[in-house]
C-alpha positions as CSV (number, residue, x, y, z in Angstrom):
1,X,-49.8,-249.2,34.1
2,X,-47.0,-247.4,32.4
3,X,-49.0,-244.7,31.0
4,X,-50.9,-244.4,34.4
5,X,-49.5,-241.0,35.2
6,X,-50.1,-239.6,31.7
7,X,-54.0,-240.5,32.1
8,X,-54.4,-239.4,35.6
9,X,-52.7,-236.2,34.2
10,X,-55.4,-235.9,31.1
11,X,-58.4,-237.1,33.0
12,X,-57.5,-234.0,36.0
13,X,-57.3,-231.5,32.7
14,X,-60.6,-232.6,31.5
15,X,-62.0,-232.1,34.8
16,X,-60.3,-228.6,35.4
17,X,-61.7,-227.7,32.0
18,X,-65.4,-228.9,32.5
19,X,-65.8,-226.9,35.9
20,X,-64.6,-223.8,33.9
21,X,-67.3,-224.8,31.5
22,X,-69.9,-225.7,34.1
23,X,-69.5,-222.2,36.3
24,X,-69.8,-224.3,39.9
25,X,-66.6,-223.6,40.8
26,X,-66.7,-227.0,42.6
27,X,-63.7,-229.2,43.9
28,X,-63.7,-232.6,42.0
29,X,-62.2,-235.4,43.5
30,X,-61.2,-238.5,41.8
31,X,-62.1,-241.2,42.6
32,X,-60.4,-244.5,40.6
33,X,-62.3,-247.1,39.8
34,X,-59.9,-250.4,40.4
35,X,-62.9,-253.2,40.2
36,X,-61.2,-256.5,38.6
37,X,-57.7,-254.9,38.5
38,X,-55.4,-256.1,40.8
39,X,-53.8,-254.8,44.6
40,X,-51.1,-253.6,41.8
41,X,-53.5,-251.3,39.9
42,X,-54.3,-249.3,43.9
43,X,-50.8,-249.0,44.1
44,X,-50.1,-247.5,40.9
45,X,-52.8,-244.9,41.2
46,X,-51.8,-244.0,44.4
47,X,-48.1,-243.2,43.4
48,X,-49.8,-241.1,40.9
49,X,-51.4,-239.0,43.3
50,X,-54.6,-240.3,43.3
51,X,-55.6,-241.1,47.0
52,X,-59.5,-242.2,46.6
53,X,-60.3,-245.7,45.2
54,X,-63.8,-247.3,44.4
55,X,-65.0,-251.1,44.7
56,X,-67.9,-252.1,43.2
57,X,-68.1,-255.5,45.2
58,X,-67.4,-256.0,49.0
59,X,-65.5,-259.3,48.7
60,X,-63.5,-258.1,45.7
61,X,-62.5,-254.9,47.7
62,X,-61.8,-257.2,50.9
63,X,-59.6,-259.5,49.3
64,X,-57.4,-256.6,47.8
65,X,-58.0,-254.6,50.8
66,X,-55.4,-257.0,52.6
67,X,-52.8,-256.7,50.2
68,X,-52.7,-253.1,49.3
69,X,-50.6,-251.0,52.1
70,X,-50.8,-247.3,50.7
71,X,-52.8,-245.3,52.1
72,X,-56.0,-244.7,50.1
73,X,-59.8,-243.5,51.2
74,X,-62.1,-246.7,50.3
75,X,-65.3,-246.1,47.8
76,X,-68.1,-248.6,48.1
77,X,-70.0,-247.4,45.0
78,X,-71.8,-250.7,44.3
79,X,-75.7,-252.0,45.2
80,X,-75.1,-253.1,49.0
81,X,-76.8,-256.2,50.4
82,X,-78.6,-255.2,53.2
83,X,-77.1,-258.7,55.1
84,X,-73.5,-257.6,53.7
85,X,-74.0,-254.5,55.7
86,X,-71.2,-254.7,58.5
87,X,-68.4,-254.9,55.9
88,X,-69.2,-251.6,55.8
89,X,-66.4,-250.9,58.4
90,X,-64.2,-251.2,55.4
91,X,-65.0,-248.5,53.7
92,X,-65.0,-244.6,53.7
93,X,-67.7,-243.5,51.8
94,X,-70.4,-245.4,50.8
95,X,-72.1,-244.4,47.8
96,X,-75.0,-246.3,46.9
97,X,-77.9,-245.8,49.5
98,X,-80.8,-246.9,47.6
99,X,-83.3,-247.4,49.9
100,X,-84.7,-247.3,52.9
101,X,-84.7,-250.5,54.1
102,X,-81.0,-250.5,53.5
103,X,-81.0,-247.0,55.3
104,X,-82.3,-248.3,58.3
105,X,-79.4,-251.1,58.5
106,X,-76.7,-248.8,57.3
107,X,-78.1,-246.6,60.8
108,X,-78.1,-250.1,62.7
109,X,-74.0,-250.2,61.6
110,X,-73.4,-246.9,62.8
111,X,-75.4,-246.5,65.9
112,X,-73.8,-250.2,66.8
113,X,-70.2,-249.2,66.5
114,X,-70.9,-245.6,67.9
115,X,-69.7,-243.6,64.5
116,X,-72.5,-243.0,61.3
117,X,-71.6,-244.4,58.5
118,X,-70.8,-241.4,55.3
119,X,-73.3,-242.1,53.1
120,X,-74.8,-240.9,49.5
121,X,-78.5,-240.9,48.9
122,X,-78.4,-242.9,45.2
123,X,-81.2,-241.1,43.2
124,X,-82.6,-242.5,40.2
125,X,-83.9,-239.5,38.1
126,X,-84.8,-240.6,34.9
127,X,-86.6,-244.1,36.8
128,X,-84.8,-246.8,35.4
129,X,-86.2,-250.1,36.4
130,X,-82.8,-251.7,36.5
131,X,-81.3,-249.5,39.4
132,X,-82.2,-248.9,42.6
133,X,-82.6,-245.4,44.1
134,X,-85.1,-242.7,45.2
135,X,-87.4,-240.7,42.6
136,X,-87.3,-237.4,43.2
137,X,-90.1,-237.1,44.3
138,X,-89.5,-239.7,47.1
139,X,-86.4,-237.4,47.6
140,X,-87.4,-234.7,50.5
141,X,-89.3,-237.4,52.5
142,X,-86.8,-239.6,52.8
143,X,-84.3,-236.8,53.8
144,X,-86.7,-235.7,56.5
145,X,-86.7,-239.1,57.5
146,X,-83.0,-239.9,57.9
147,X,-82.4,-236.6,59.9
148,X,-84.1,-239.0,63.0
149,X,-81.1,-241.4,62.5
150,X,-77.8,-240.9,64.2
151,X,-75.6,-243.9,62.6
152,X,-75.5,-242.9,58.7
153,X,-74.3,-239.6,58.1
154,X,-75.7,-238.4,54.7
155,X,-72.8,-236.4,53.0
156,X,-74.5,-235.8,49.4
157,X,-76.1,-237.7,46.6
158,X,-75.3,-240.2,43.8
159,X,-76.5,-241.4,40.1
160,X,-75.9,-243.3,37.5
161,X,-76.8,-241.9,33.5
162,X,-78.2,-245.0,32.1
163,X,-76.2,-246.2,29.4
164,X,-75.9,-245.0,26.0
165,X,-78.0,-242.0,27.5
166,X,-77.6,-239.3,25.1
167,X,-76.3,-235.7,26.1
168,X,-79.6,-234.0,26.4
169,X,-80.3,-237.4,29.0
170,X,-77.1,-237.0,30.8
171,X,-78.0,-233.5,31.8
172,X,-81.2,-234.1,32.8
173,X,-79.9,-236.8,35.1
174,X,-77.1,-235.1,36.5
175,X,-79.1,-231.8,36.9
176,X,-81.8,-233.9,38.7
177,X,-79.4,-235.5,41.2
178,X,-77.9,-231.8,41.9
179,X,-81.6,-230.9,43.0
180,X,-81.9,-234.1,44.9
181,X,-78.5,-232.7,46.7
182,X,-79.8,-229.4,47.7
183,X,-83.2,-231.1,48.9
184,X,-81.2,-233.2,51.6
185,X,-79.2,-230.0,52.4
186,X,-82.7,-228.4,52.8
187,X,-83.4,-230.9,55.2
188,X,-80.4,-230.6,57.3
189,X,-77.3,-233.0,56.2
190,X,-74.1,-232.1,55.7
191,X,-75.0,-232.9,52.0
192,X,-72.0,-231.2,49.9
193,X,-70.6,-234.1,48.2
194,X,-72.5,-234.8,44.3
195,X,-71.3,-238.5,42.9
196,X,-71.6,-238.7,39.4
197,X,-70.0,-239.6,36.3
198,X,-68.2,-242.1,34.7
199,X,-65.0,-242.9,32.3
200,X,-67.4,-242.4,29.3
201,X,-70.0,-239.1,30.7
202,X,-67.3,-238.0,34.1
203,X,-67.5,-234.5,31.9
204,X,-70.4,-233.6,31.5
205,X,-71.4,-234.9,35.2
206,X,-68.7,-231.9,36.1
207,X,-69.9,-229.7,33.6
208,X,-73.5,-230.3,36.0
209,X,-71.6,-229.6,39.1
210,X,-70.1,-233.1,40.1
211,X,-67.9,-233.1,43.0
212,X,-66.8,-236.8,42.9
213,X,-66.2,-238.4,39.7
214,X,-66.1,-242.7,39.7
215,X,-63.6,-243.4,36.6
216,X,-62.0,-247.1,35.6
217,X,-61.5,-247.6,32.1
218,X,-60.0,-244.4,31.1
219,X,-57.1,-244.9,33.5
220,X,-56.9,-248.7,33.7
221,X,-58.3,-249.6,30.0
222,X,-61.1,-252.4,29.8
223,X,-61.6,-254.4,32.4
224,X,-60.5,-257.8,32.9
């Protein structure tokens, strides 16, 4: 972690330059990726001014959860299990809203404990079998759908490149989650927020007009 400062430093350049490149003029909040680093590694990002943090796993982000005593806005950016769905009290922002069974239990959470839950529509643009997610063609339905529901709130939209993608593929997934974006806004949610981009494509994703950007391994190295 001694170099923590010096990345966090580099990465907030690289973002600063890619929304000069991209023309959005967007905000970019960082969001560091702490999965299978310790309470330690929250801490240290946090004293380098970083206040949002993302966990892949609920019991992972429990666990450190209870030892961490900055103050820090909690990520959920993993799959959620629909029976997991409670824990999501935890958590700020939940990023991964992949379907709409799981929509309908995220609302449950909400409507249950009287505030919605802040949620990201995950959509899967290029239709990889191995994530979850809306087409976009499934897209403006499902937004009409979720205005009838008063316990998620849906704040924006998520997706992951598929690995290895090359450029040309990156921007065609990150351009088609920006127009999954503007179709929830269309429909009526607060939908501002655009999550996308990791430690090895987080520029480009800003380049296509990311405002949240989900990084690990360029400011913790590999994972453990």
């Amino acid at each position: 972690m001694q170099d923590l400062a010096e990345r966090v430093a580099d990465v907030r350049g690289r973002i600063a330059d890619a929304v000069r490149r991209g023309g959005h003029e967007q905000a970019v909040r960082l969001v560091a990726v702490t999965k299978t680093h310790g309470a330690e590694a929250v801490a240290a990002v946090h004293a380098c001014g970083v206040a949002d943090v993302g966990e892949n796993r609920v019991q992972e982000a429990l666990d450190k959860q209870a030892l961490v005593t900055v103050p820090v806005r909690w990520h959920l950016i993993g799959h959620l299990q629909r029976n997991k769905v409670k824990a999501l009290d935890h958590f700020d922002v939940f990023h991964a809203l992949d379907s709409a069974r799981l929509a309908d239990a995220v609302d449950e959470v909400g409507r249950k404990r009287g505030r919605p839950v802040d949620a990201l529509l995950q959509v899967n643009v290029v239709g990889e079998a191995s994530k979850g997610g809306f087409g976009l063609a499934d897209v403006a339905p499902e937004a009409e759908r979720l205005m009838g529901m008063t316990g998620v709130r849906v704040i924006g939209a998520m997706t992951m490149a598929p690995l290895d993608a090359d450029e040309a593929t990156l921007r065609r997934c990150f351009a088609g989650a920006r127009e999954g974006r503007d179709m929830l806004q269309a429909a009526g949610h607060p939908a501002v927020e655009l999550s996308m981009g990791m430690s090895g494509d987080y520029e480009i994703a800003v380049e296509e007009g990311a405002t949240m950007v989900r990084v690990g391994t360029v400011l913790f190295g590999e994972r453990h």
